[in-house]
C-alpha positions as CSV (number, residue, x, y, z in Angstrom):
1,X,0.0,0.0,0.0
2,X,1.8,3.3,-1.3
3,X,1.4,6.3,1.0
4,X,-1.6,8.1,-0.8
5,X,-3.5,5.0,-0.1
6,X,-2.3,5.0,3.9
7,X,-3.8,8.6,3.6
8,X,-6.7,8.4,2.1
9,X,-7.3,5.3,4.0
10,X,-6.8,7.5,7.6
11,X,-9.3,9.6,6.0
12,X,-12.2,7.0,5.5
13,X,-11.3,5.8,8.8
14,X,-11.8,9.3,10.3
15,X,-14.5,9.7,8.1
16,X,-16.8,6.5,9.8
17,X,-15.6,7.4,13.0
18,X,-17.1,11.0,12.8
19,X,-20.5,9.5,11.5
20,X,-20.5,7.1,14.7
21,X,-19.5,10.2,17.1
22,X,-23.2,10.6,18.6
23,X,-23.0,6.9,19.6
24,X,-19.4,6.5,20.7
25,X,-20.3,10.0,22.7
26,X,-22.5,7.7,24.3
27,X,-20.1,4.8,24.8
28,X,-17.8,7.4,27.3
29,X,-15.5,8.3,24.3
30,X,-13.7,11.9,25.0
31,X,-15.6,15.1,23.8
32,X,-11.9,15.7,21.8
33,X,-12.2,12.3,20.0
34,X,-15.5,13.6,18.6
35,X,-14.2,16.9,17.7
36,X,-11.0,15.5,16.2
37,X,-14.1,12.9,14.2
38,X,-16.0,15.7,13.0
39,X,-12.8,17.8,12.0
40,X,-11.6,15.3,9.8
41,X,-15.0,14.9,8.5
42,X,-15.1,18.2,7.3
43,X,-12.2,18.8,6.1
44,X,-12.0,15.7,4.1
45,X,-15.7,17.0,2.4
46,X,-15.4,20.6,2.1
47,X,-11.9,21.2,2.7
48,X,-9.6,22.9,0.1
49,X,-6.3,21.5,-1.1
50,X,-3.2,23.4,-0.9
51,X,0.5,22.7,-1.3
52,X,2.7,23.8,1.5
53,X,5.9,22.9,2.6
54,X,6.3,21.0,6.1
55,X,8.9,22.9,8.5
56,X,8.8,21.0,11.5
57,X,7.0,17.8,12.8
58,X,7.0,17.0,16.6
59,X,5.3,14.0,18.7
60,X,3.2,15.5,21.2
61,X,3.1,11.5,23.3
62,X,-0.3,11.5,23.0
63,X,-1.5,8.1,21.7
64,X,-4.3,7.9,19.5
65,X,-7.2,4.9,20.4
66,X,-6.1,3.5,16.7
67,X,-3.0,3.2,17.7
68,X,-1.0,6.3,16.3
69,X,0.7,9.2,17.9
70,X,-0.5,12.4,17.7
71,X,1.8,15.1,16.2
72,X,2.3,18.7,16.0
73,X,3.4,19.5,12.2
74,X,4.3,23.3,11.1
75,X,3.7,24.1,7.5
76,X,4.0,27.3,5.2
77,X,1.0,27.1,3.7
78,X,0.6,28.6,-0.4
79,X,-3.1,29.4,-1.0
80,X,-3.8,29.8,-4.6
81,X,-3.3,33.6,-5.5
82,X,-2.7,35.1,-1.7
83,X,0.2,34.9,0.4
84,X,2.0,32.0,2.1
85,X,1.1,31.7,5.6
86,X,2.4,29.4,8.9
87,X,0.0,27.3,10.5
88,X,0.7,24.5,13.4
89,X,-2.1,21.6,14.1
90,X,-1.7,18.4,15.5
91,X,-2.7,15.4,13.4
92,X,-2.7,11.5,14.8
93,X,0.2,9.2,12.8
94,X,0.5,5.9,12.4
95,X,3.8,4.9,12.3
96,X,4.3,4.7,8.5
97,X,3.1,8.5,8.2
98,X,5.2,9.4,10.6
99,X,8.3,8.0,8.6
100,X,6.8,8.9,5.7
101,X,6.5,12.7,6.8
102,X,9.9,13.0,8.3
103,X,11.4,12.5,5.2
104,X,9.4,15.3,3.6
105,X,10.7,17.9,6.5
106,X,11.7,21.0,4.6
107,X,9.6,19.5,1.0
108,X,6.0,20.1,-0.2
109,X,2.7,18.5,1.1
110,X,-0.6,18.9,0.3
111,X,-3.2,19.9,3.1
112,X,-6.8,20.2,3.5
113,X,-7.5,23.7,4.6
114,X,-11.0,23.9,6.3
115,X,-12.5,27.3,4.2
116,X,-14.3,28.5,7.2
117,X,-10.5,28.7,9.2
118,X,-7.7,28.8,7.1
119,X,-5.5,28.1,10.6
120,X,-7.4,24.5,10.3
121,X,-6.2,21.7,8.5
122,X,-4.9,18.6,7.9
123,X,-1.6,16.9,5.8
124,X,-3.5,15.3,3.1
125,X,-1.3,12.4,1.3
């Protein structure tokens, strides 16, 4: 499995996990796991793809309850006609992303910008 598929697998993953968030809100799961859920839900929908280049990538040692670490990546983002910006979120890794990103410290990504918050986002294959 090549890395876009790890990625866009993540995202279907996130993606049934944010349509179950009223029931596993239920089931004791965090308020942030549902947030986190619904986040990736959007932003895989209605988010907008832009390149940017990742600066920095840090593990916050939180574990995620699929197994992956949660990271804090820094990017200079290049929206399409406007000026580059930095933005820091933290995104949950499996380990292959994780190896897979460090690799691309300093070289372009692509990110899902949520349209309503340009600050929110996600690294996006």
């Amino acid at each position: 499995m090549g890395f876009m598929d790890r990625m866009k697998d993540a995202a279907a993953q996130a993606q049934e996990a944010a349509k179950g968030a009223g029931q596993a809100m239920s089931e004791g799961t965090s308020p942030d796991t549902a947030a986190t859920a619904a986040k990736m839900q959007k932003l895989a929908q209605a988010g907008v793809e832009r390149k940017a280049t990742l600066q920095s990538m840090t593990a916050t040692g939180k574990t995620a309850m699929g197994g992956g670490i949660e990271h804090t990546l820094t990017v200079e983002v290049h929206p399409d006609g406007g000026e580059p910006y930095t933005a820091t979120f933290n995104q949950d890794l499996i380990q292959q992303s994780v190896d897979a990103f460090q690799q691309k410290v300093g070289q372009e990504i692509t990110v899902k910008v949520d349209p309503d918050d340009p600050q929110s986002m996600v690294a996006w294959g």
